[in-house]
N, C-alpha and C positions, 0 to 999 in steps of 0.2 A: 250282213257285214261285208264290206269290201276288203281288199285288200292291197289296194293301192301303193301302200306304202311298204310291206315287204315285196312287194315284184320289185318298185324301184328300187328297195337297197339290193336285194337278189341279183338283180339284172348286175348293179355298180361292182356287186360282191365278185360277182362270176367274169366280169369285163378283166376286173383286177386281175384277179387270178390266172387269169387264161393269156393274160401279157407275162405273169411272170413264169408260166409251162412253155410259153414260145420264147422266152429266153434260155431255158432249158434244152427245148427240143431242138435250136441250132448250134447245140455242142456238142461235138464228139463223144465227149464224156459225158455222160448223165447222176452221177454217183446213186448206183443202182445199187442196192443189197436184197437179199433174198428174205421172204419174213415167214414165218414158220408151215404155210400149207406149199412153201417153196415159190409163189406166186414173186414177182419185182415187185420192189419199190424203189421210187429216184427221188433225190431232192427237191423236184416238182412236185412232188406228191403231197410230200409233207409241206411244203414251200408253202403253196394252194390251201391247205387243210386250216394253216394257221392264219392266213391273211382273211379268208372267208371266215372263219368261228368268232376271229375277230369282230369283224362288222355286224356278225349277228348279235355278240354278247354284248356291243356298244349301244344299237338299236332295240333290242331285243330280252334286255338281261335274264326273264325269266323264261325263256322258251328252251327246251333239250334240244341236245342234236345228237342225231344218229352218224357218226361219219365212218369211214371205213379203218385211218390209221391211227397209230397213236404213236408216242415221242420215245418211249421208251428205250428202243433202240439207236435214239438223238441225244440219250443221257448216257446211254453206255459207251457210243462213240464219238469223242468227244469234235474229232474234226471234221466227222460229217454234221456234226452239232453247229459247227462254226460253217461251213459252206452251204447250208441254209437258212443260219441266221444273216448271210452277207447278199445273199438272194432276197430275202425277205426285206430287208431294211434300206435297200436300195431298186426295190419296184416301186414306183408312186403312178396313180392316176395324175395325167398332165394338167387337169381341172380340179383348182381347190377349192371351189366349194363341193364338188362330186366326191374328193380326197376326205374333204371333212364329215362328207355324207357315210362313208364307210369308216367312222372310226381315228383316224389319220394313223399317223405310224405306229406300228408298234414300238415299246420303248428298251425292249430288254429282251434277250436271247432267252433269258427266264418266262419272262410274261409270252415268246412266240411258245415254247414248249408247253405253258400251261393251256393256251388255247387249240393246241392241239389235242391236248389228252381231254377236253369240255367235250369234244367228241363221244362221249361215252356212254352215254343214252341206251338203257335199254328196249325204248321206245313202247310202244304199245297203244292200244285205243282211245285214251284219255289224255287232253291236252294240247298242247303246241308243240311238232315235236318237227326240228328239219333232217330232212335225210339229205346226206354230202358224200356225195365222190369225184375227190379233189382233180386225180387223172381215170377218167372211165377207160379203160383199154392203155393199160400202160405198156403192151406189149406192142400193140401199136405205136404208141407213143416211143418206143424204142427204137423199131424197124422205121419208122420215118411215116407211117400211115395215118392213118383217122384216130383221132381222141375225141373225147369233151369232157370238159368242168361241168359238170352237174349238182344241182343243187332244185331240193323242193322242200314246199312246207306241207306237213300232214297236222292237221287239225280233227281231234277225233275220230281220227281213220282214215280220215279223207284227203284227197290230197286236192290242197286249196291253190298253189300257186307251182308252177314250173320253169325254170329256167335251164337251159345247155348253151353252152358256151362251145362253139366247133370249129378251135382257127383253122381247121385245113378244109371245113368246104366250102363248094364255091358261092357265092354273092345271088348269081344268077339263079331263079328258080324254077326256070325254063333247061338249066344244064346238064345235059343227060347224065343220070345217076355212073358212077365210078367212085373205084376205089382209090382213083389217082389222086396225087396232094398237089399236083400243079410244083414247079420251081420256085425258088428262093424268090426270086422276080415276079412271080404272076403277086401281084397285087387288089386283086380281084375274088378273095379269101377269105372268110374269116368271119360266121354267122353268129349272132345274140339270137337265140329261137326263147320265147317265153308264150306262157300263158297266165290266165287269171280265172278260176272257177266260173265257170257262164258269162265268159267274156271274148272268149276266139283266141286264136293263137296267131301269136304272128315273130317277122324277125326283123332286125335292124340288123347293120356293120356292125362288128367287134371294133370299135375305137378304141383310143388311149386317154382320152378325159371323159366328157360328159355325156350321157348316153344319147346315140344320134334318132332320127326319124325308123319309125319301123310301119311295117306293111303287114296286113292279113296275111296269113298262108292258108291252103285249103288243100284235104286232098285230094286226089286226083279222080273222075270217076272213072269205071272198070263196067265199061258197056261189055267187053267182050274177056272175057276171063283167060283164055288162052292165049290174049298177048298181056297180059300182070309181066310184072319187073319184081322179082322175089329180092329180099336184102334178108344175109345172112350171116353168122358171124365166120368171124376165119378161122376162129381156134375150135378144130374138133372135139377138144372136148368140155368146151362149152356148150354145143348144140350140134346133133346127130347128124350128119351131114347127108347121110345114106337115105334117111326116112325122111328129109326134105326133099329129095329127087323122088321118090315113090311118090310123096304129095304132088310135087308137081306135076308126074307124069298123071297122077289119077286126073288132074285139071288140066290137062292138055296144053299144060304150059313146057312152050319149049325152048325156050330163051334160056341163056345162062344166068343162072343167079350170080348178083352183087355182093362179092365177101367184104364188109370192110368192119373193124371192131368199134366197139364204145356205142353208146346212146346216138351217135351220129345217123346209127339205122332209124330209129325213129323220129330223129330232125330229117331226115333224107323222104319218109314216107309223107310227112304232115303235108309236107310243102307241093307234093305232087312229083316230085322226081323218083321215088319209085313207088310201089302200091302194097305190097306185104313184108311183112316181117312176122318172122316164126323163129322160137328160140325152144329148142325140142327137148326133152329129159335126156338125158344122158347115163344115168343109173336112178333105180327107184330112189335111191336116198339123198337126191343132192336136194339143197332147196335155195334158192334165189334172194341175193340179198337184196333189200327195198331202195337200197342207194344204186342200183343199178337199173332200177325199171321208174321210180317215181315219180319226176320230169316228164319223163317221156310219153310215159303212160297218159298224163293229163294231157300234154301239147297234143298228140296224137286224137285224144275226144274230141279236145275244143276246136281243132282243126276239121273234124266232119267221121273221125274213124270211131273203129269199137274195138277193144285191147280184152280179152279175157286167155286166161288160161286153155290149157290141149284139151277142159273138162268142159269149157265154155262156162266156168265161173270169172268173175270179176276178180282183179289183182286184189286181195283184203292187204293193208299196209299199216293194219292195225294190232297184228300179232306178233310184232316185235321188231329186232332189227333182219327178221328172214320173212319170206312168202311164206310162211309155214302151213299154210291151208291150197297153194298153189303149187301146180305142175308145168311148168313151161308155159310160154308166151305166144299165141297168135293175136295179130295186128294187122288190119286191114278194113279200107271202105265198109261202112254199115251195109250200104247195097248189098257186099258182096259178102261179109262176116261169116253169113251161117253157112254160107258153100262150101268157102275155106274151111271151117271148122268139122264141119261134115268129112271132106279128106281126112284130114288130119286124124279125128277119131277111127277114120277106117282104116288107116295105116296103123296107127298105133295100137288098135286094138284087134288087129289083126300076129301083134308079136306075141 
């Protein structure tokens, strides 16, 4: 089976969306609240959640979705209820038959909060099921840094199509890896990275209508392992910060590593601008939600890499909405996979 036709509403889903977080992200104000494990949430979040589940339930009406938020807290407060329904209903793609392609407007602050809460998916190995996360790094997304709209299809366990949406990196894929977002003015911004099951990964520009030309990405080879560009996250405790400098020192890497948050680490690797990512346990019991690796995990294959867990098992994205059979994430070139993971287990199994 191909899948031609969820990558392009995918791709139109995540274009959308990621216009209406960068309308977000140049306001002072975000209308941020805190949601129960303390973690933000902004009306981009939700904003994104509803515009996306949208286009999936118009295309799509019988496929689950696994997303990360729900409206609940959009029914209890009534005016954050209303400054995202005025977000939502005044984003449009500039191209209407692309407009049409996703569903077209939502009609009712009712119908944006029911497509939110269709997010609720307990996901599992049987089925169609998409995994959504509306802002991956909203803490980034706060401080002014790296986000993306993410969004994949899992099929069976598998995940069949990938999409990231990354309006703050750069166009260039030649650009040396940074966590810098470039000025209001750099114009030169703003990735669609997708993939399609045994079909290569590639990205086009983030436009504002119809989706424009896109290019292979590949990643980069790693002839010599002690100059690798490591990407890792910024939030310590997301991923151990301390036991990826012992990795690296064990590979004789001596370059500073790349912090920037969101799935943008694995749009940053596919592409060749940088070569690892490792996302490390943090205490025995955390475990990893699927909307925050399943994108990426695919682009990152079909681009030329191998993505398995600290155990050197495969991400299984079949066991719900968590990794629940995985322990942290290494990413990097096949060539060079099992060296990396060879560290990796020697540090960590050295605690």
């Amino acid at each position: 089976m191909t899948y031609e036709k969820e990558f392009h509403v995918a791709s139109l889903a995540v274009q959308l969306a990621a216009l209406l977080t960068q309308r977000v992200f140049h306001e002072k104000a975000k209308g941020t609240i805190s949601k129960d494990d303390t973690s933000p949430v902004t009306i981009g979040d939700f904003g994104a959640q509803a515009t996306i589940i949208h286009a999936i339930k118009k295309n799509f009406p019988k496929d689950e979705i696994v997303a990360e938020e729900e409206a609940s807290s959009l029914r209890d407060n009534e005016s954050l209820g209303d400054q995202v329904w005025e977000l939502v209903k005044s984003t449009h793609l500039e191209d209407p038959p692309a407009e049409y392609e996703v569903g077209g407007s939502i009609q009712s602050k009712e119908q944006m909060l029911a497509a939110i809460d269709a997010g609720n998916s307990a996901g599992g190995a049987k089925g169609r099921i998409w995994a959504l996360d509306p802002i991956d790094g909203t803490k980034g997304f706060l401080r002014g840094g790296q986000y993306a709209v993410c969004l994949a299809l899992i099929e069976d366990g598998e995940v069949k199509v990938g999409v990231l949406g990354c309006p703050n990196l750069p166009l260039d894929n030649e650009a040396p890896l940074s966590a810098d977002v470039g000025g209001a003015e750099d114009t030169n911004r703003g990735g669609l990275f997708g993939a399609i099951i045994g079909e290569g990964a590639t990205i086009r520009p983030l436009g504002r209508g119809a989706l424009q030309q896109c290019q292979d990405i590949h990643m980069k080879d790693v002839p010599d392992i002690t100059q690798a560009t490591f990407c890792e996250s910024v939030e310590a405790g997301h991923s151990s910060h301390s036991d990826q400098a012992e990795i690296a020192k064990k590979l004789g890497i001596t370059k500073e590593s790349v912090r920037m948050d969101s799935q943008a680490k694995y749009a940053s690797i596919a592409r060749g601008a940088g070569d690892l990512y490792l996302r490390l346990p943090v205490r025995a019991n955390y475990r990893e939600k699927i909307w925050d690796h399943a994108a990426g995990d695919l682009i990152v294959r079909e681009a030329g890499g191998e993505v398995t867990d600290a155990e050197g098992k495969r991400l299984d994205f079949g066991k719900g909405r968590t990794l629940s059979d995985n322990k942290g994430v290494v990413a990097a070139p096949k060539a060079v996979h099992r060296h990396v993971l060879e560290a990796v287990k020697s540090v960590l199994g050295a605690k």
